[in-house]
Each structure stands twice: as structure tokens, then as C-alpha cells.
C-alpha positions, -999 to 999 in steps of 0.1 A, spaced: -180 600 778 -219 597 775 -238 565 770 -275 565 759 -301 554 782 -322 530 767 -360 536 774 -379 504 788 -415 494 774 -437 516 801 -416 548 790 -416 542 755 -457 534 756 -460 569 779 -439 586 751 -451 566 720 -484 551 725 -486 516 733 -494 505 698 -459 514 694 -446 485 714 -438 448 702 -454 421 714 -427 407 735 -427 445 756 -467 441 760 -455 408 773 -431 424 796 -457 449 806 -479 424 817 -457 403 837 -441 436 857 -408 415 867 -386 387 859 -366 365 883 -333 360 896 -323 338 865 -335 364 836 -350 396 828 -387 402 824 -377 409 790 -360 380 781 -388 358 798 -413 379 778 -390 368 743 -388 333 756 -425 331 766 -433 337 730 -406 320 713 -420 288 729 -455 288 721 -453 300 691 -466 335 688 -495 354 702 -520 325 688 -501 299 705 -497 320 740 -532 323 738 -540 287 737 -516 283 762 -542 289 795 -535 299 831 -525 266 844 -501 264 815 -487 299 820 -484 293 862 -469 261 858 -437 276 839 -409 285 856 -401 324 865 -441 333 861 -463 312 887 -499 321 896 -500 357 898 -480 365 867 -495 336 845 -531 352 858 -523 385 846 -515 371 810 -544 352 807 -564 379 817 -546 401 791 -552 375 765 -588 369 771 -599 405 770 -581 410 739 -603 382 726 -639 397 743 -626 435 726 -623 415 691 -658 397 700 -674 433 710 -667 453 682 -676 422 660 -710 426 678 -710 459 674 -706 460 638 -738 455 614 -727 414 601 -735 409 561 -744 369 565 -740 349 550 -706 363 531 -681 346 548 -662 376 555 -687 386 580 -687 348 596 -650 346 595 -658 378 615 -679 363 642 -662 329 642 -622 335 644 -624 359 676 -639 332 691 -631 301 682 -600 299 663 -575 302 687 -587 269 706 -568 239 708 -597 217 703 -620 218 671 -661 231 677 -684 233 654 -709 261 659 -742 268 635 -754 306 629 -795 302 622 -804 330 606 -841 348 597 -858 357 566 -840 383 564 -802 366 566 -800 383 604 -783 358 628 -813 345 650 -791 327 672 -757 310 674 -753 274 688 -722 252 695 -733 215 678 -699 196 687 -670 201 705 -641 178 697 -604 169 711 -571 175 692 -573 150 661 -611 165 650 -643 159 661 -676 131 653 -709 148 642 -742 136 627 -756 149 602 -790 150 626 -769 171 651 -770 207 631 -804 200 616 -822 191 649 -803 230 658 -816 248 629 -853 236 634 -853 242 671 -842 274 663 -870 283 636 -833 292 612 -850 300 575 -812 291 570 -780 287 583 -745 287 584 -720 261 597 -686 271 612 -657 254 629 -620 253 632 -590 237 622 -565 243 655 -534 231 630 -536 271 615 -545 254 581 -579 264 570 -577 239 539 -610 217 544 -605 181 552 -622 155 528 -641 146 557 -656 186 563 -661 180 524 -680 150 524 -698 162 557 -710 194 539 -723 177 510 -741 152 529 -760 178 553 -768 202 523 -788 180 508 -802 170 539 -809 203 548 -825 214 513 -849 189 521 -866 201 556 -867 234 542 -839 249 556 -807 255 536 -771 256 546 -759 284 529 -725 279 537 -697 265 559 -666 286 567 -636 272 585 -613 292 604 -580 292 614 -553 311 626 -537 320 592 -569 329 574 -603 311 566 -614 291 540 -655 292 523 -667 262 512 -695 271 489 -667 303 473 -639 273 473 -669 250 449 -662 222 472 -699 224 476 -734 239 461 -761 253 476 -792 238 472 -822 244 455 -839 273 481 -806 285 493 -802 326 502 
């Protein structure tokens, strides 16, 4: 009688390519070993389960990771690792890449590698030049689980200082909904016509999420200004 040998994760990503393992092997390969009480494969399947997915692991953090049982410091340190240079490769090729602003494809491109998978909501502005190049990128707000509180002041004092000839708002929804809130709405509305009035127009605001993003100014749930790009 012959029985099949069933290849693990590392033999199949040697034979295969690692793009041909799931994410609950890469989770495996990461954390090397399991414990006395299960597999590294069924804490990989486990680990994931319970957070939800990748997105949620990610959000997770190293203290969360070490403090689990079966992975402690050294194991909950590799995955974070893992998981944050996954995010810097996503930022660097977005960097890499020559961005079309202010289509919101291009600043769901800049903004969900590095914001979306937070647990918190920010909200970051994009200034952009004459020529709708991004001059410079700056966080205006960072908020805790249930939103955050901005003045309308806050992202216009930020495009002055930054000499913007426009710009572009962009923040997150940490629920994985993109759908704008009636306060975003009302927000939006308020600071374009604010904006159109000390010369520099908000051209858009984008909010990301996990499941996809969401263009305010494509969605109608506001208008650009007289001036706008």
C-alpha cells in the first residue's frame, strides 16, 4: 500500500512559486511553528478566521499578534513585519507610478495602501500644483473609532501653507463601507465653497475603504466650484 505525501507550504512555494500559496500557508510560513496544542497550520487558519481576513490581521498590530496565545513576541513580530512591508511594496510602486490627480483612481491609489487598513479614521489633503502634480501630502485629522471632528479652517489653513493651486481631500471609513456619511457630505459642501473662495479649489474628496472607494464629486454628492481643475 502507498499513501501520498502531502507537500507543506515551503515545498509547494519552492515547486510552485509562492504566489501559488493561500493566505493561511503564507501565514504558516511566517510563523515557522505551532505549539503543543495545534499545528502552525491550523493557528495560521485560526489567526485569520478571527480577525477577519488579511485587512483585519493587518489592523491587528504586534502587541495584538504577541499577546495571543501559541504566537508571543517573536512570532507576532515576524507577522507584523510581513504585514507592514506588504503595505511599504503597495506604497512604492504607487510612488513609482506616474499618479493622474485628481481622478480618483489615482488617489484611491495613494490613499488605500496607506490608510485604509487603520482602525482609526485620518483625513489626509493632497495639494497639488498648476499642473495637477501632488506638491505635497499632509495628514489634517486623525480620529478614534466612531469618526473624527474637523474644521473646516483645518484643510484650508493646509492648502495655503502649502502654496496647493488645488487639492484633494482623502480619508477612511475603517467599517469597510466606503458609502459617505451625511456628515463627510455636509463637510464637503461646506469646505468647497469655502475653498472656491480663497482661490484654491477642492477638486475632490475620495473615501477609502477596504471593499472599494467611493468619489464624491463622480457620486454628485457635491460640485466643484467655480475655478475647479
Amino acid at each position: 500500500m502507498t499513501f501520498a505525501i502531502t507537500a507543506g507550504p515551503r515545498e509547494r512555494a519552492i515547486e510552485q512559486g509562492i504566489e501559488a500559496l493561500g493566505d493561511a500557508e503564507l501565514i504558516a510560513l511566517v510563523l515557522g511553528t505551532g505549539d503543543a496544542r495545534q499545528s502552525v497550520h491550523v493557528m495560521a487558519s485560526t489567526l485569520l478566521d478571527e480577525c477577519g481576513g488579511l485587512g483585519g490581521l493587518a489592523r491587528v498590530g504586534i502587541g495584538g499578534l504577541a499577546s495571543r496565545g501559541g504566537i508571543g513576541c517573536a512570532k507576532g513580530g515576524r507577522l507584523a513585519a510581513a504585514m507592514e512591508l506588504g503595505r511599504r511594496v503597495a506604497i512604492e510602486q504607487m510612488r513609482g507610478a506616474t499618479a493622474e490627480f485628481p481622478r480618483s483612481r489615482a488617489v484611491d491609489g495613494w490613499a488605500r495602501p496607506r490608510i485604509a487598513s487603520l482602525d482609526h479614521e485620518e483625513l489626509w489633503l493632497l495639494a497639488l500644483d498648476g499642473r495637477n502634480k501632488l506638491r505635497a501630502a499632509r495628514r489634517v485629522a486623525s480620529g478614534g473609532l466612531h469618526g473624527l471632528h474637523v474644521a473646516k479652517r483645518d484643510p484650508l489653513r493646509i492648502a495655503l501653507r502649502e502654496g496647493a493651486s488645488a487639492f484633494i481631500l482623502a480619508h477612511n471609513h475603517p467599517s469597510g463601507d466606503p458609502t459617505p456619511s451625511a456628515d463627510d457630505i455636509e463637510f464637503t459642501d461646506q469646505l468647497a465653497r469655502a475653498a472656491s473662495i480663497v482661490g484654491a479649489p477642492l477638486l475632490d474628496h475620495i473615501v477609502v475603504a477596504r471593499d472599494g472607494y467611493v468619489s464624491m464629486l463622480e457620486s454628485g454628492l457635491f460640485h466643484r466650484t467655480k475655478g475647479g481643475a
